[in-house]
N, CA, C and O atoms as CSV, one atom per row, in Angstrom:
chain,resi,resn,atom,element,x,y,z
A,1,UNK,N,N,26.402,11.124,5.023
A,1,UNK,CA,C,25.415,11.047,6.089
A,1,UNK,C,C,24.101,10.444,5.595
A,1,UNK,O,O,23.269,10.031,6.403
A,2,UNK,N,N,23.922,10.393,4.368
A,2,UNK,CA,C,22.781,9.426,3.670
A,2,UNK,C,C,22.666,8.393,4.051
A,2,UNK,O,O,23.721,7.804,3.815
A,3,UNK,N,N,21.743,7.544,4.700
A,3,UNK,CA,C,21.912,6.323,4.669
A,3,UNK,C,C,21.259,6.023,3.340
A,3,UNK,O,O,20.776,6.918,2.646
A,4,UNK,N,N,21.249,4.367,2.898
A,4,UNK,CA,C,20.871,3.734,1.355
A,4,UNK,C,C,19.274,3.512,2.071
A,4,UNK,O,O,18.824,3.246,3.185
A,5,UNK,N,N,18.718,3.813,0.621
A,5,UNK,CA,C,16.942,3.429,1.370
A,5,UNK,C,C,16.265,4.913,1.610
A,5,UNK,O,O,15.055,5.019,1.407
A,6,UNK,N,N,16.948,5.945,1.997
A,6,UNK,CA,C,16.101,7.274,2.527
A,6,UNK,C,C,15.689,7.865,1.212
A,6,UNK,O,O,14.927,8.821,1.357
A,7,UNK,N,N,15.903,7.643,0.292
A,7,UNK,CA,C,15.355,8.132,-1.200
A,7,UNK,C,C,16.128,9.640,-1.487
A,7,UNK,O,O,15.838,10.346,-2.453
A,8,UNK,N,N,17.053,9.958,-0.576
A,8,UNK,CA,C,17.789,11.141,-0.664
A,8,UNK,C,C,17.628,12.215,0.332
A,8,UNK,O,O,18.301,13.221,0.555
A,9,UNK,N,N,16.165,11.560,1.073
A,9,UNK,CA,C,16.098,12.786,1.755
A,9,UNK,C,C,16.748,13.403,2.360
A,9,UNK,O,O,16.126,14.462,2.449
A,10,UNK,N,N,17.926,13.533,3.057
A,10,UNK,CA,C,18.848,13.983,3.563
A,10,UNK,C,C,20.017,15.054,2.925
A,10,UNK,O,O,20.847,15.843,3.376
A,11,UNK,N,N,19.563,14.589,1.620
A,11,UNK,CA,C,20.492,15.128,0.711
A,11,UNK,C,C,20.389,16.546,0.653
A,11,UNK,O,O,21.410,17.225,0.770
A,12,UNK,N,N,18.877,17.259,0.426
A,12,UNK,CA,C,18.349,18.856,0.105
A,12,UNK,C,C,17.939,19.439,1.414
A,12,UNK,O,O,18.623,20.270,2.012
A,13,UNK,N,N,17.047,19.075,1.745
A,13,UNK,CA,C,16.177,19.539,3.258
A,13,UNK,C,C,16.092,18.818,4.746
A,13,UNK,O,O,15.539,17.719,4.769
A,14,UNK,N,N,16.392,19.137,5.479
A,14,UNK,CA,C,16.699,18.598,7.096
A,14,UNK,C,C,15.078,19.279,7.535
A,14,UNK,O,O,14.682,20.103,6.710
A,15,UNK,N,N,14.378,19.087,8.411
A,15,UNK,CA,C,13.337,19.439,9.337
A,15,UNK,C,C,11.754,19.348,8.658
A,15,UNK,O,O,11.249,18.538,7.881
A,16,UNK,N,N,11.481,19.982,9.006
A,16,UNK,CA,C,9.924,19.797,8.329
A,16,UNK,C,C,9.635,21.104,8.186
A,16,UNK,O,O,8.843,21.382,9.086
A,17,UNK,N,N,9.866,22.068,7.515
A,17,UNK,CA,C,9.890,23.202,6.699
A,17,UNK,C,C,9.385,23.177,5.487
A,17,UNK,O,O,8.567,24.038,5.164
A,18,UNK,N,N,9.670,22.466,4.851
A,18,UNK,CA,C,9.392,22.093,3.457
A,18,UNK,C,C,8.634,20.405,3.121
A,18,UNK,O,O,9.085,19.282,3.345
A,19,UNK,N,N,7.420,20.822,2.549
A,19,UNK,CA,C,6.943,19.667,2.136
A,19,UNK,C,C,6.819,19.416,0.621
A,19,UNK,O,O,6.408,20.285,-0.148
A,20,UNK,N,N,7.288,17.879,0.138
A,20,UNK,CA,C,7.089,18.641,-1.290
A,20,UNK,C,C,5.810,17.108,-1.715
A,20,UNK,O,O,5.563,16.094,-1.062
A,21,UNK,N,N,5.377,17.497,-2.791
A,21,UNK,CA,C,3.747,16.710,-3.353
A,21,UNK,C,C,4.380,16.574,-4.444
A,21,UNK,O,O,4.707,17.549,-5.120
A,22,UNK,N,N,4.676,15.209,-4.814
A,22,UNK,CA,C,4.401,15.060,-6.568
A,22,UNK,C,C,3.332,14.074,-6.919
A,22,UNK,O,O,3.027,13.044,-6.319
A,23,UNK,N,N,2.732,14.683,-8.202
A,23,UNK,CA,C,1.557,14.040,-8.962
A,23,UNK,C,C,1.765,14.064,-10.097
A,23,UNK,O,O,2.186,15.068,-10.671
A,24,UNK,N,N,1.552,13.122,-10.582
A,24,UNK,CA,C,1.351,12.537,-12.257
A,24,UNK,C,C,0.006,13.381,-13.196
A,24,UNK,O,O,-1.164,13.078,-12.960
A,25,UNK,N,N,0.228,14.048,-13.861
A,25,UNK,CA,C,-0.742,15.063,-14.466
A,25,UNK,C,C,-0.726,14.584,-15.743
A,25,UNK,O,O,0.267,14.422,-16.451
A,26,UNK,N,N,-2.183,14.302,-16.079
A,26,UNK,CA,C,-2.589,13.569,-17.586
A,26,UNK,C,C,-3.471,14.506,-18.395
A,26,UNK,O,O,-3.628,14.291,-19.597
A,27,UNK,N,N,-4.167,15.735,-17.676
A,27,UNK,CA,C,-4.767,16.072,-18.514
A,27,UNK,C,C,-5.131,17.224,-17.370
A,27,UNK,O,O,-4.911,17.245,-16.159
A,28,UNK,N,N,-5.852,18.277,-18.357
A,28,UNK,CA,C,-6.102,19.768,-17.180
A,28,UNK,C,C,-6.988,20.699,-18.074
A,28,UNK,O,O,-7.293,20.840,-19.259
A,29,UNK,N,N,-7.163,21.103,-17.186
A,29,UNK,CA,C,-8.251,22.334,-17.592
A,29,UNK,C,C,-7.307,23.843,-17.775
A,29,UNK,O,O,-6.254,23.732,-17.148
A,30,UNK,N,N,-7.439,25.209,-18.479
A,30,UNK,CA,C,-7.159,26.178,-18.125
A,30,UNK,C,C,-8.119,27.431,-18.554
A,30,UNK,O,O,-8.602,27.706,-19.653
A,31,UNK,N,N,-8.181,27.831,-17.787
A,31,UNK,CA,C,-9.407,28.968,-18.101
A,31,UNK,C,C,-8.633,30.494,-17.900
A,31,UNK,O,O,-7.576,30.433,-17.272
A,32,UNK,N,N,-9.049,31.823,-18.361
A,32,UNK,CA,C,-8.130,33.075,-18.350
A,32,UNK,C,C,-9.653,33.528,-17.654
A,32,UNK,O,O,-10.676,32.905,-17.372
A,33,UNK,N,N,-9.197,35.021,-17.536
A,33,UNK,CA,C,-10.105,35.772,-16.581
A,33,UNK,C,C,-11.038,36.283,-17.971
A,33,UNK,O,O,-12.121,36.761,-17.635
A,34,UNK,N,N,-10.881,36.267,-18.913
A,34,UNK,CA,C,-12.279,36.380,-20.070
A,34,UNK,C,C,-12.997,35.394,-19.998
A,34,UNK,O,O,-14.114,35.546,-20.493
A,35,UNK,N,N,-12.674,33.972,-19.359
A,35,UNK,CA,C,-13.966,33.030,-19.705
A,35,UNK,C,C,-13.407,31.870,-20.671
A,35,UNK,O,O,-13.932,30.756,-20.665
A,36,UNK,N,N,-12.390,32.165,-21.446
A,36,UNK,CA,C,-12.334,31.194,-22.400
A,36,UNK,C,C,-11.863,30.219,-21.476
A,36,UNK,O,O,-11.403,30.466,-20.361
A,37,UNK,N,N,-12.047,28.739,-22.164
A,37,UNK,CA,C,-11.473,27.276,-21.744
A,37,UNK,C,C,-11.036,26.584,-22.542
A,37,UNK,O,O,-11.664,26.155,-23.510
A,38,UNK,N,N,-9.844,26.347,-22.269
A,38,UNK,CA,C,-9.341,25.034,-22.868
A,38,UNK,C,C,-8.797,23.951,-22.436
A,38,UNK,O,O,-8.050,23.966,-21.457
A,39,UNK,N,N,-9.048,23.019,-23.001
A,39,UNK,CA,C,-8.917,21.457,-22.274
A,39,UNK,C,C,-7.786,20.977,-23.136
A,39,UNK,O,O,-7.738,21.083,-24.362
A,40,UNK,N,N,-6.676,20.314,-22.177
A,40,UNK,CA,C,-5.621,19.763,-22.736
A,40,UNK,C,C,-5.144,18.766,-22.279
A,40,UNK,O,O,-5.372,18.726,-21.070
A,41,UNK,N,N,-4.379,17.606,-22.755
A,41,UNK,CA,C,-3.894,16.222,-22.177
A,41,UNK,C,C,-2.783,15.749,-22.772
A,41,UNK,O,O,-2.568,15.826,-23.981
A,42,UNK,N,N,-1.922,15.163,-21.811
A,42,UNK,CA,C,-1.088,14.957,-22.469
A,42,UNK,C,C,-0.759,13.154,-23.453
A,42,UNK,O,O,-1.404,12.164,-23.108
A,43,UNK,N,N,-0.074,13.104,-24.205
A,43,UNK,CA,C,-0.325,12.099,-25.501
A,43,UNK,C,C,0.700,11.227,-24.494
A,43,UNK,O,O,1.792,11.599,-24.066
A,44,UNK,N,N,-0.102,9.737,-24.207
A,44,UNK,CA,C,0.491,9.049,-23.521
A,44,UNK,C,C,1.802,8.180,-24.259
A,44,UNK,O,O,2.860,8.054,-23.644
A,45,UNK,N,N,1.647,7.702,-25.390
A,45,UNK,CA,C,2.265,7.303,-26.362
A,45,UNK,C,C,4.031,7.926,-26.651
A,45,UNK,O,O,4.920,7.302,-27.229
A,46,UNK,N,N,4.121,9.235,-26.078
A,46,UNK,CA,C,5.325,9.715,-26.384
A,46,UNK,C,C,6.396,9.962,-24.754
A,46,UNK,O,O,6.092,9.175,-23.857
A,47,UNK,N,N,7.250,10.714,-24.507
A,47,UNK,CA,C,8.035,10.157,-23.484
A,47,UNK,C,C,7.936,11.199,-23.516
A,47,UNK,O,O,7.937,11.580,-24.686
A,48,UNK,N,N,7.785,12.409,-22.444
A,48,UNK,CA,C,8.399,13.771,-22.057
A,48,UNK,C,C,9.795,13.784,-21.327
A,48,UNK,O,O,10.324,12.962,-20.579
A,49,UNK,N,N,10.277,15.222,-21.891
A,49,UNK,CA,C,12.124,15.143,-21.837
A,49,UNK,C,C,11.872,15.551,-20.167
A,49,UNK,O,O,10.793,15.487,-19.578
A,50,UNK,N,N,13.074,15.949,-19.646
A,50,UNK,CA,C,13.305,16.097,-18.025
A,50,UNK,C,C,12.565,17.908,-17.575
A,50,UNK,O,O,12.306,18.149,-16.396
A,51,UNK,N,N,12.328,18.958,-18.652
A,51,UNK,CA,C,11.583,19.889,-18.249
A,51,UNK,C,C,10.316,19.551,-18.294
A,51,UNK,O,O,9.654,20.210,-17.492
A,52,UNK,N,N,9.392,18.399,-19.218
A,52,UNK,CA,C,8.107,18.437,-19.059
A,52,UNK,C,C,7.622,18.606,-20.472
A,52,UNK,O,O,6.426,18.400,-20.675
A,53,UNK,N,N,8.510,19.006,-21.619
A,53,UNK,CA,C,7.690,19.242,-22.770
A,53,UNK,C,C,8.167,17.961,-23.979
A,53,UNK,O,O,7.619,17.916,-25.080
């Protein structure tokens, strides 16, 4: 029932229930509830595997 071209959508979710957002993340902030911060980015130079690390 896919047609070629729909990028799959058809494949997981039917209706508008679910929206999904992807973004390209290069670098971030994280802060804990004490206050500390740390700043982190990721090294463009290397390839991340399919979980992200």
């Amino acid at each position: 029932d896919t047609q070629e071209g729909d990028g799959g959508t058809r494949c997981y979710v039917e209706g508008d229930e679910v929206k999904v957002v992807v973004v390209k993340i290069k670098d971030g902030r994280i802060a804990d509830w004490k206050g500390q911060v740390r700043d982190w980015a990721l090294n463009s130079s290397t390839h991340g595997l399919v979980n992200g690390t």
